[in-house]
C-alpha positions as CSV (number, residue, x, y, z in Angstrom):
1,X,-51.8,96.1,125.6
2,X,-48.3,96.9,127.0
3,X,-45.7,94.5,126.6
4,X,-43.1,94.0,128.7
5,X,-39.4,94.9,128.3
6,X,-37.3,92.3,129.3
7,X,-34.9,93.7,131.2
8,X,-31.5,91.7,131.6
9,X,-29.8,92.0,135.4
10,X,-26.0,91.6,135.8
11,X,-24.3,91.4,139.1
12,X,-21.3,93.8,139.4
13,X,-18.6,91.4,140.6
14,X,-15.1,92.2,142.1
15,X,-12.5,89.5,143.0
16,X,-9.3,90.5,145.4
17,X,-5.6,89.8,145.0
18,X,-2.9,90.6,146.8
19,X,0.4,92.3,145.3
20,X,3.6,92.0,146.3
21,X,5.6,94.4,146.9
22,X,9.9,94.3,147.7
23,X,12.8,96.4,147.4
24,X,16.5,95.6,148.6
25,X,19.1,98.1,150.1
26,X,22.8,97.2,149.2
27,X,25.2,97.4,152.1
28,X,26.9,100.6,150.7
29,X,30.1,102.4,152.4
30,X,31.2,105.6,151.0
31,X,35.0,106.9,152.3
32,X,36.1,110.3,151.6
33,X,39.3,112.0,152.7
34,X,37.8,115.6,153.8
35,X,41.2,117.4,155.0
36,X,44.4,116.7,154.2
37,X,46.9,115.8,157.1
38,X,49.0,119.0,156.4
39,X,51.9,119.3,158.5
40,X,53.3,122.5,157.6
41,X,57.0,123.0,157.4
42,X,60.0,120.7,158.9
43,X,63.0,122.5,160.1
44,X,65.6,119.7,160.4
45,X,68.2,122.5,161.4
46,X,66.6,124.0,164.6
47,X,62.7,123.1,165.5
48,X,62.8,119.9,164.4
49,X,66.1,118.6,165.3
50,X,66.8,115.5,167.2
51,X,66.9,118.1,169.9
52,X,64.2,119.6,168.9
53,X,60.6,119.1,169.0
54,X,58.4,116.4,166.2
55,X,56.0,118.0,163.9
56,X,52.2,117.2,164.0
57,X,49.3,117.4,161.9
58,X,45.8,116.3,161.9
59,X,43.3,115.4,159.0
60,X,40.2,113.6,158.9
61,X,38.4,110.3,157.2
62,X,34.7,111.2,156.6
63,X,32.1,107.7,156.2
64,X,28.7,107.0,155.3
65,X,27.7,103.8,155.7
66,X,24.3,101.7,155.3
67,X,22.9,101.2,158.8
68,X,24.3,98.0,160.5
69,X,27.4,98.9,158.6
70,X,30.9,99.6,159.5
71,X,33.5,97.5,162.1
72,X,36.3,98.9,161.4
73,X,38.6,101.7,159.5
74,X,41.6,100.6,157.9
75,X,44.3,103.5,156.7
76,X,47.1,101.3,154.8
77,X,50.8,101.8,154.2
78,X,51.0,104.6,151.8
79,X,52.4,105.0,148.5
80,X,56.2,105.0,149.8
81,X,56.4,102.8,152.2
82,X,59.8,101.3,153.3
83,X,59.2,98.9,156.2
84,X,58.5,99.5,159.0
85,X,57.8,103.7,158.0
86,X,55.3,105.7,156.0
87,X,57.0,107.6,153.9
88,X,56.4,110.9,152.1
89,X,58.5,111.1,149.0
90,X,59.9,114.5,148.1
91,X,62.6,116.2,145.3
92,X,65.9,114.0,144.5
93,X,64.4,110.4,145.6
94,X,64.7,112.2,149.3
95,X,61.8,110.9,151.7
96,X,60.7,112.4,154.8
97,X,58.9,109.7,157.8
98,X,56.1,110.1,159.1
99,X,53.5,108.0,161.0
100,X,49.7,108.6,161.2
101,X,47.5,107.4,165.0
102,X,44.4,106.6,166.2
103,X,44.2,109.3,168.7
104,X,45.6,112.9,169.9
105,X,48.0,111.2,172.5
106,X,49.8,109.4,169.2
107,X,50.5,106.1,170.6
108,X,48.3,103.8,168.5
109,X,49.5,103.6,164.9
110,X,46.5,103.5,162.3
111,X,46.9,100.9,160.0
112,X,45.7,98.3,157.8
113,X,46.3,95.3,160.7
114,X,49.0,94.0,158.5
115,X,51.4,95.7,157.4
116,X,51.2,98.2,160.0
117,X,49.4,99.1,163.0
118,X,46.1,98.3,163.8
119,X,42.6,99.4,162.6
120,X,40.3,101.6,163.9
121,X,37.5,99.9,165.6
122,X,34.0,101.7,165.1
123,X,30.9,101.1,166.2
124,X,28.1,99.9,163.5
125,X,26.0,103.1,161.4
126,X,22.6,103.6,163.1
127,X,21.6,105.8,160.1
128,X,23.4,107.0,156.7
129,X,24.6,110.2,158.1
130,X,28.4,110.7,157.7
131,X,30.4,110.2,160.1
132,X,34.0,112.1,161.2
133,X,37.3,110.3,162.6
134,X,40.3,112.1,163.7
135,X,43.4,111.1,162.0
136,X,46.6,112.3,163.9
137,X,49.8,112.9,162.2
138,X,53.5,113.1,163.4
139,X,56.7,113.7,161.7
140,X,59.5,112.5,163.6
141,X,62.1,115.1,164.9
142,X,66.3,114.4,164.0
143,X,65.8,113.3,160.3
144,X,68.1,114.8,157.2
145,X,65.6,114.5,154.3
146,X,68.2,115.6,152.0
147,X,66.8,118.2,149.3
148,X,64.2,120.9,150.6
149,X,60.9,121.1,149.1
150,X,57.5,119.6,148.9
151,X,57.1,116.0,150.4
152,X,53.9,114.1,150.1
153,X,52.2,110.7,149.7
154,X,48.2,109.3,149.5
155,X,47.2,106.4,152.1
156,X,44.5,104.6,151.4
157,X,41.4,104.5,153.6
158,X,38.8,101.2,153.4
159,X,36.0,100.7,155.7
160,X,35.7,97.0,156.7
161,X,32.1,95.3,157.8
């Protein structure tokens, strides 16, 4: 006779569960000076006397923000700051004023909301791409710096959410 294997049945089994998964994005801004307000040279004698005309520049505040990010642009008083001007400081302890705006026009001085002028309002970040602002310089006509040379000074630019 034959005999019978026994042969032993198992029932694949397979049980479900569910996995999480979660990341966060950190509210981020990034600020970054791309030009340089560069106002070229002040001729206190002639072009730029108090009969004269005021010398402008323009530069610009680059941002990239998270989306939803990004109220306002703040530019603050600058390194040499004698109230109520911006200063740029240049040879001998001599300083030459100069105020920075908002828009072409220049009547809206950019500030910190503070100490001077107002912010900049912008309107939220729909996406992470940066974004460009205008800032407008003037240098006064009718000042006497005192020593010829190279003026400067560094403002500060925060974005504000």
């Amino acid at each position: 006779g034959l005999s019978a294997n026994p042969i032993s049945l198992f029932a694949a089994s397979s049980a479900a569960v569910g996995l999480g998964v979660s990341a966060s994005v950190a509210s981020k801004r990034l600020v970054s000076a791309t030009s340089t307000v560069a106002f070229g040279s002040y001729d206190p004698v002639q072009t730029n006397s108090s009969t004269g005309s005021d010398l402008d520049g323009q530069g610009s505040v680059t941002i990239r923000c998270t989306p939803g990010d990004g109220v306002s642009i703040a530019l603050d008083q600058g390194a040499n700051f004698s109230s109520p001007n911006r200063r740029m400081a240049g040879p001998s302890s001599s300083f030459l004023h100069y105020e920075l705006y908002q828009e072409a026009a220049r009547t809206n001085v950019w500030g910190n909301g503070t100490t001077i002028g107002t912010v900049l309002a912008i309107s939220a970040s729909t996406n992470a791409a940066p974004r460009v602002f205008n800032v407008y310089g003037r240098v006064p006509k009718g000042q006497d710096p005192g020593a010829t040379g190279t003026y400067n000074d560094t403002v500060q630019a925060t974005v504000n959410f």
